[in-house]
C-alpha positions in Angstrom: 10.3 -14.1 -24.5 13.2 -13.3 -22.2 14.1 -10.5 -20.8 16.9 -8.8 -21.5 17.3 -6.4 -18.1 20.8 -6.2 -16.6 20.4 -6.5 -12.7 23.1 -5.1 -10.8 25.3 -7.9 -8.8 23.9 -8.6 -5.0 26.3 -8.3 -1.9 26.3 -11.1 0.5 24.0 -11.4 3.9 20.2 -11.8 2.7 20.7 -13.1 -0.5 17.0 -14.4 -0.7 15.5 -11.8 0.4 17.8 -9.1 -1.8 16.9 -11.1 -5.1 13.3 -10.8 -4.6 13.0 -7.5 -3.3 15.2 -6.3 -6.7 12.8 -8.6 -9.0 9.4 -7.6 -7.2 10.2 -4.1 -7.6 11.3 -4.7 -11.7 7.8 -6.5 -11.9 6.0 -3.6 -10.3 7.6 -0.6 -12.1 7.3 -2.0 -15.3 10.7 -2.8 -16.0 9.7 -6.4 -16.4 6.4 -6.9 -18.0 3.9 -9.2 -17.9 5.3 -12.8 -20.5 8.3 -11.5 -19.3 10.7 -14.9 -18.6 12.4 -14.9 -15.7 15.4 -17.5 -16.2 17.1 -18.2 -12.9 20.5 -19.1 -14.8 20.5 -15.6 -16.5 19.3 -13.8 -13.2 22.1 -15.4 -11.2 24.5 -14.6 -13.9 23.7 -10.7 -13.5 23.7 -10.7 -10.1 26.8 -12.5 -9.1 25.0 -15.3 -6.5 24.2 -19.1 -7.3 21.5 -20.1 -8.9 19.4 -21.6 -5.6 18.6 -18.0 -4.1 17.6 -17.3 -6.9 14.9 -20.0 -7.4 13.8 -19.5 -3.8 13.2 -16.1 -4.6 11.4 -17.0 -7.8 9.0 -19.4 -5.6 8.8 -16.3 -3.1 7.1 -14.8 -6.2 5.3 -17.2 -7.3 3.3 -17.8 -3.9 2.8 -14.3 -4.1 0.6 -13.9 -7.4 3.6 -12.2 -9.5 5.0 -15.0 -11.3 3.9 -18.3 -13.0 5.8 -21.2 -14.6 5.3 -21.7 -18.2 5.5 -25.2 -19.8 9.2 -25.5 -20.0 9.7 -24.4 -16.4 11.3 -21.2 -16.8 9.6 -18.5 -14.5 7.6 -15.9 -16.5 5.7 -12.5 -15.0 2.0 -13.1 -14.7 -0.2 -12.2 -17.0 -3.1 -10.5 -15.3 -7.0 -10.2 -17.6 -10.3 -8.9 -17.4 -11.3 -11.9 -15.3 -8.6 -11.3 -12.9 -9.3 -8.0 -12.5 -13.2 -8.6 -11.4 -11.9 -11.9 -8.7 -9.0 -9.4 -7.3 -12.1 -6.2 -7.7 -14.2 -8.7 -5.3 -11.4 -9.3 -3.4 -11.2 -5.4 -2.6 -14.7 -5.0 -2.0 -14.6 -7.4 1.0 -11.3 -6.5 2.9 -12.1 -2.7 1.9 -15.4 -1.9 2.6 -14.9 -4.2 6.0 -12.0 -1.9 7.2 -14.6 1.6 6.3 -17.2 -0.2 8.5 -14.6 -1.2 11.3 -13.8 2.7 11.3 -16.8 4.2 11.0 -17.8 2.5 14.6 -14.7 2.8 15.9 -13.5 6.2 17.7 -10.0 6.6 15.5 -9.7 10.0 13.7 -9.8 9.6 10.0 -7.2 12.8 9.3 -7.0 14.1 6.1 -5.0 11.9 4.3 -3.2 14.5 2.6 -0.1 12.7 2.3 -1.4 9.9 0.1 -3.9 12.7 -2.0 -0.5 15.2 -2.7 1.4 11.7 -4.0 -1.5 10.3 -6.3 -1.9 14.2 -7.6 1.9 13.7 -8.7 1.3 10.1 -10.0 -1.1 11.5 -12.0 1.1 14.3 -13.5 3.7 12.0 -14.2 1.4 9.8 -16.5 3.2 6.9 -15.3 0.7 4.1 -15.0 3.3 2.2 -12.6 3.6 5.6 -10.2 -0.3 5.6 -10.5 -1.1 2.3 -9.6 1.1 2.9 -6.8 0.3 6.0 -4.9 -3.9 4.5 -5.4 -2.1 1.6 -3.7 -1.0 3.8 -0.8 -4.3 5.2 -0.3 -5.9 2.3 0.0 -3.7 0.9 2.4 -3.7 3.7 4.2 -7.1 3.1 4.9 -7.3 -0.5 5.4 -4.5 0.3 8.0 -7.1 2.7 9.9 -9.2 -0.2 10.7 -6.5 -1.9 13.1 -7.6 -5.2 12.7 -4.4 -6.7 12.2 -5.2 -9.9 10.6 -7.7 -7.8 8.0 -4.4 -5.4 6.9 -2.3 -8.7 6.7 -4.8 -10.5 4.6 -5.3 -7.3 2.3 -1.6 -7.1 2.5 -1.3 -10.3 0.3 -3.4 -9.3 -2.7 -2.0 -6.1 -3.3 1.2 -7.0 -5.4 -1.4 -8.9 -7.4 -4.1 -6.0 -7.5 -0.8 -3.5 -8.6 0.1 -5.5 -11.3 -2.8 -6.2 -12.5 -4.0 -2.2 -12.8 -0.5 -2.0 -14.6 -1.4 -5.2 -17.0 -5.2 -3.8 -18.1 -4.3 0.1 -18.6 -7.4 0.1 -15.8 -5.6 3.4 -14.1 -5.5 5.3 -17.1 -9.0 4.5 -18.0 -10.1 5.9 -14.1 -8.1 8.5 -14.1 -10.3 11.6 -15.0 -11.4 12.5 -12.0 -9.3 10.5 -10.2 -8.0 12.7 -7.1 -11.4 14.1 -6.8 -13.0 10.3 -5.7 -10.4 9.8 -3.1 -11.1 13.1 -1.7 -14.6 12.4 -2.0 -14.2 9.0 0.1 -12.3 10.7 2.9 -15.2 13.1 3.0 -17.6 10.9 3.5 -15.9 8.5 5.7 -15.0 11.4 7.8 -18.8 12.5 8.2 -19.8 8.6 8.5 -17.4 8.3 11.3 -19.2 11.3 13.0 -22.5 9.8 12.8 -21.4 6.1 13.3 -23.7 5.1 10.0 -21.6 3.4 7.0 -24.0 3.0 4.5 -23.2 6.2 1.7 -19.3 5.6 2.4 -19.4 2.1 1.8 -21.6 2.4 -0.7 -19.5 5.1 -2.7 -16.5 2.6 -1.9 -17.7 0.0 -4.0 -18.3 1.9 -6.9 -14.7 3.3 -6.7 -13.4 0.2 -6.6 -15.4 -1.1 -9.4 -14.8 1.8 -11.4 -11.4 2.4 -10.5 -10.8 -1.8 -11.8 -12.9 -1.1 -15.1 -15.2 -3.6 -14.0 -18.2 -1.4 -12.8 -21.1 -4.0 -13.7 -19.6 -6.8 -11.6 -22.2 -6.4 -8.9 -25.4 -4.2 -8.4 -25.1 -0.3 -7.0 -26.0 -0.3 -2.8 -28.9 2.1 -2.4 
């Protein structure tokens, strides 16, 4: 199908980078949704630009796990399944529970992360499954970012569009969200007492079955004892 979203018309200067910003953040708030076609003559129409930012922005997209083409070439939003979700769930598991260890032998403070707790409580209020995917997002960032291996955050930086849109496409945050702000508080705890004793093994441990959990795919690998 094709959408029928009106997008605003872009001003001159970054043209690439203003087209995918606007269609990235459509794709990851919902307003576009997965099947979605993304035509670049209907795009450019809307926006006022020519139709060859447009396609490099589509191909920005694309690289980045948020679009496909379909057989007739037109662009359409990813559709994201249960299989997905258990590749990008492993895909978590390694960059995350890498970072956890990183920290837990390094001598960086952990903090509190309230921030990132007070914006997923409000997610959750919201009942937006966009704003929820979101603020999880941020967490988990957050603490990926702690680790200050640059090259792990970049690498974990390149699956998260994907791992976003594909909590949005499976209804995955709605079915972890009892108890939701309770787990994240529970894995700063226990990173926070790992990190005073230098030993990993319950955080990362309790960090896989978030994840697992959190992705609805809890079986996809045996509990750590």
């Amino acid at each position: 199908m094709t959408t029928t979203h009106g997008f605003a018309p872009i001003r001159p200067g970054l043209l690439v980078t203003q087209i995918h910003q606007k269609l990235r953040e459509a794709i990851l708030d919902g307003t576009l949704r997965p099947g979605d076609a993304l035509r670049d003559s209907v795009i450019a129409e809307q926006m006022k630009v020519s139709r060859s930012p447009v396609r490099e922005a589509l191909r920005l997209l694309e690289a980045a796990g948020l679009t496909t083409k379909d057989p007739n070439r037109s662009y359409v939003v990813l559709e994201f399944g249960e299989d997905d979700l258990r590749e990008l769930a492993g895909m978590r598991l390694a960059y995350e529970t890498l970072a956890v260890r990183l920290i837990v032998h390094s001598d960086k403070a952990v903090g509190d992360f309230s921030l990132q707790l007070k914006a997923l409580r409000a997610a959750l209020t919201s009942g937006s499954q966009a704003a929820i995917a979101a603020a999880d997002r941020v967490f988990h960032s957050s603490l990926v970012a702690l680790s200050g291996n640059s090259r792990l955050i970049e690498g974990y930086g390149r699956i998260q569009d994907q791992v976003e849109l594909t909590l949005i496409s499976t209804d995955a945050p709605n079915r972890g969200s009892d108890g939701m702000v309770e787990r994240h508080e529970l894995l700063v705890q226990l990173l926070t007492e790992a990190a005073s004793r230098g030993q990993s093994g319950d955080v990362v441990a309790e960090l896989e079955s978030h994840i697992l959990q959190g992705m609805g795919c809890p079986s996809l690998l045996p509990p750590l004892h």
